[in-house]
N, C-alpha and C positions, 0 to 999 in steps of 0.2 A: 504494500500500500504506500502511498504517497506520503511527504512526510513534510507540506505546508509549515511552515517556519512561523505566521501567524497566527493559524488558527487558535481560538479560547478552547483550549480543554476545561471539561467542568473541575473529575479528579486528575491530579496525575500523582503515580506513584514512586517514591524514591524505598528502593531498597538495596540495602548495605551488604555486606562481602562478610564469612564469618563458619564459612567451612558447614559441617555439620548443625551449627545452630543456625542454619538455612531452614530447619523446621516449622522453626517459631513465626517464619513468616509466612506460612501456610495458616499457622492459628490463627494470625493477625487478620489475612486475610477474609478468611471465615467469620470472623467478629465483624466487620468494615461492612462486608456483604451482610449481615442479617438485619444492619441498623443501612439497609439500603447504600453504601458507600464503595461504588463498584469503579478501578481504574476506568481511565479515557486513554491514558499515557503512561507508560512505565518507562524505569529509567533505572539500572542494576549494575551492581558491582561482583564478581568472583560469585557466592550462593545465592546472591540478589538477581545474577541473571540468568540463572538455571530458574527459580520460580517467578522471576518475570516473563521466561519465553514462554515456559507452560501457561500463565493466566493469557498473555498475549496468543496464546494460540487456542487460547478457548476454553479450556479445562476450568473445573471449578477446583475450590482450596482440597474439599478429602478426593479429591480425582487423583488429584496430585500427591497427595498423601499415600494413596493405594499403592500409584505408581513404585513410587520411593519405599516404602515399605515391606511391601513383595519381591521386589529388586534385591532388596538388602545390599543401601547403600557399598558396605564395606567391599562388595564383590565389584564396583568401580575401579578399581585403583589396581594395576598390574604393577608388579616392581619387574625394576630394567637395570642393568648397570651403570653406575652414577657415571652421568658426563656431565650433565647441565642440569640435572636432576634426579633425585632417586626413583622416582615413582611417575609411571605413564599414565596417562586417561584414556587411555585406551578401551579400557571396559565402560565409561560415562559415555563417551561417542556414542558406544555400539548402542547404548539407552537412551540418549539423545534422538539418534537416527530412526529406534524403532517405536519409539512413541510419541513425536514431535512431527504435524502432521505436517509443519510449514520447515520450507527447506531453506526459505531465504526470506530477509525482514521484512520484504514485499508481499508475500503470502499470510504473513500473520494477521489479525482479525483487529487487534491492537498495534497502535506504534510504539516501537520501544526502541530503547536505546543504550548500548552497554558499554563500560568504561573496562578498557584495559591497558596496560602501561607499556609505552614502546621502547622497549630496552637501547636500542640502535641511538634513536633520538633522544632519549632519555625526555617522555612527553605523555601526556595521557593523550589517550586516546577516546571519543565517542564512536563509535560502531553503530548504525542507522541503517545501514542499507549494504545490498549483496547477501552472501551466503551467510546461514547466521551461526548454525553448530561450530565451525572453526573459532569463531567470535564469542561465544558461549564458554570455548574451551581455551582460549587464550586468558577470558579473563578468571578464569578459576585456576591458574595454574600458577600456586605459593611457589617462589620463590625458592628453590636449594629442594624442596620438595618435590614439586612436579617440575618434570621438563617442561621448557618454556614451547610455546608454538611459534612456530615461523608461518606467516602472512606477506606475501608478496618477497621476499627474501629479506623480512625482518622479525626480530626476536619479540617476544610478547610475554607478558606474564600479567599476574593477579592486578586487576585494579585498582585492589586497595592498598597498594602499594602506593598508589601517587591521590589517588580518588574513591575513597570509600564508601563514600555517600555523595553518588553523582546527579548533584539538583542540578546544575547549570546547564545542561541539555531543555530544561522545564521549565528554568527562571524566563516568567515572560509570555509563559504558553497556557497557565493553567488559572483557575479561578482561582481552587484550593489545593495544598503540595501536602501530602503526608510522606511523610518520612518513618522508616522502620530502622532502628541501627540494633545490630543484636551482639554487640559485644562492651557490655557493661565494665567495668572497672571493679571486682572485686579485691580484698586482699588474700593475697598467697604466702601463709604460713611458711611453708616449706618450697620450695623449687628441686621438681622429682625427675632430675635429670634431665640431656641436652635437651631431646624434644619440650620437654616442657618447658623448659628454659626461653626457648626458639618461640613458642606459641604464647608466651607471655610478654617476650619483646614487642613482638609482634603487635598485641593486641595494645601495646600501650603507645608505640609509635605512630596508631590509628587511633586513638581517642583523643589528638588534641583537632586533629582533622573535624572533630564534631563539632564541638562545642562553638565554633566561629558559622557553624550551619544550621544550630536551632533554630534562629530566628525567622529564616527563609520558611520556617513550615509553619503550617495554619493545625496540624496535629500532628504531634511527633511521638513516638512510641518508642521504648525502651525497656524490654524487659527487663528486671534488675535481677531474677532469680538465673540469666544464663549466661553469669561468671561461673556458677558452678560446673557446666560442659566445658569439655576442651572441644579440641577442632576435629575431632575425631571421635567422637561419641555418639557415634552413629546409633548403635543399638540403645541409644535414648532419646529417638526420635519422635515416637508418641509423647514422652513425658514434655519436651521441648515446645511438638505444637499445641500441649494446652497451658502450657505455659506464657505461651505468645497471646493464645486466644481470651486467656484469664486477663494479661496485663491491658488486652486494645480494651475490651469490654470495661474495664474499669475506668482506665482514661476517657472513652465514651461518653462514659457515666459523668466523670468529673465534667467534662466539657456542659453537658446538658443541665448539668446543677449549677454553671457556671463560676468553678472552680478556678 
């Protein structure tokens, strides 16, 4: 679909990058939707645009749920010998391709738009248009973890590396901008070795990225209970999307007592 530069969206949605606590934005979404609050626009970083492509491509929140569940996330991720990364998507692809009905951002039912970081140029990247599973998999690919994707003979990785919450594709285009960011700022007692270590830097050299972006949104959501997930806690994917779905429903609520 076309992708008019003026048009007023009513909603448009911004979701954030955050591994495995990609669930919670499936809850959120299901909350949004039953107080009638359904995307016009999406706009995704690294797990923000694996469940931006499926809402943009039709699916409802537990469609998407089923998907990812049945799948069982973990079975994604092929390990490879480290060159540029440990770990290929190779198996995301193959679940991309066979359940993602739209093959390029032009087929999709929704415009959406997805941030990935161009290593080469050292530059974020918005992704709008062309093929979109390669774009999907560029921007979910952490850094030292996943191999990076090359796109036209340039290297690419995770989003939220440079854009974690990709409003500025939206600034301009929409009435109201919700934003989902799903990696809260907990304290970590202990640090349980490199990977943890790695997923905590991580998440802290992406939470200053937010706070200079609240304000752009008319509802922002923030689960605060998924510090407790790492980035790989897959097999608590249920627990995550009612976690999402519990925290939008509240915020909701606050809104409409006008809190």
């Amino acid at each position: 679909m076309d992708m008019p530069d003026n048009t007023q969206y009513n909603y448009g949605f911004v979701l954030s990058g955050g591994a495995a606590r990609g669930f919670a934005h499936l809850g959120v979404a299901k909350a949004l939707e039953e107080e009638g609050i359904r995307p016009d626009i999406l706009s995704g970083a690294s797990a923000g645009s694996i469940v931006g492509a499926y809402l943009a491509d039709g699916y409802l929140p537990e469609e998407i749920l089923e998907i990812f569940l049945t799948r069982k996330l973990f079975q994604f991720v092929q390990f490879t010998l480290p060159h540029l990364g440990f770990l290929s998507l190779e198996g995301l692809e193959e679940v991309l391709e066979e359940t993602l009905h739209a093959k390029t951002f032009e087929d999709l039912k929704i415009p959406l738009y997805i941030s990935a970081t161009n290593c080469n140029k050292g530059k974020i990247v918005y992704f709008h248009k062309g093929p979109l599973i390669q774009c999907i998999l560029a921007s979910s690919s952490i850094p030292i973890v996943f191999q990076p994707r090359i796109i036209n003979k340039q290297y690419y990785v995770d989003g939220g590396v440079m854009d974690n919450l990709p409003v500025k594709p939206l600034q301009g285009k929409c009435k109201k901008l919700v934003g989902v960011w799903i990696n809260p700022i907990g304290e970590e007692k202990e640090i349980k070795g490199m990977v943890h270590l790695a997923e905590r830097t991580f998440h802290l050299a992406m939470a200053g990225q937010v706070e200079m972006k609240k304000p752009f949104f008319d509802i922002f959501i923030e689960p605060p209970e998924l510090y407790k997930y790492g980035l790989m806690d897959i097999k608590k994917g249920r627990e995550m999307f009612e976690t999402g779905y519990k925290t939008a429903k509240e915020v909701l609520a606050g809104i409409q007592r006008g809190d």
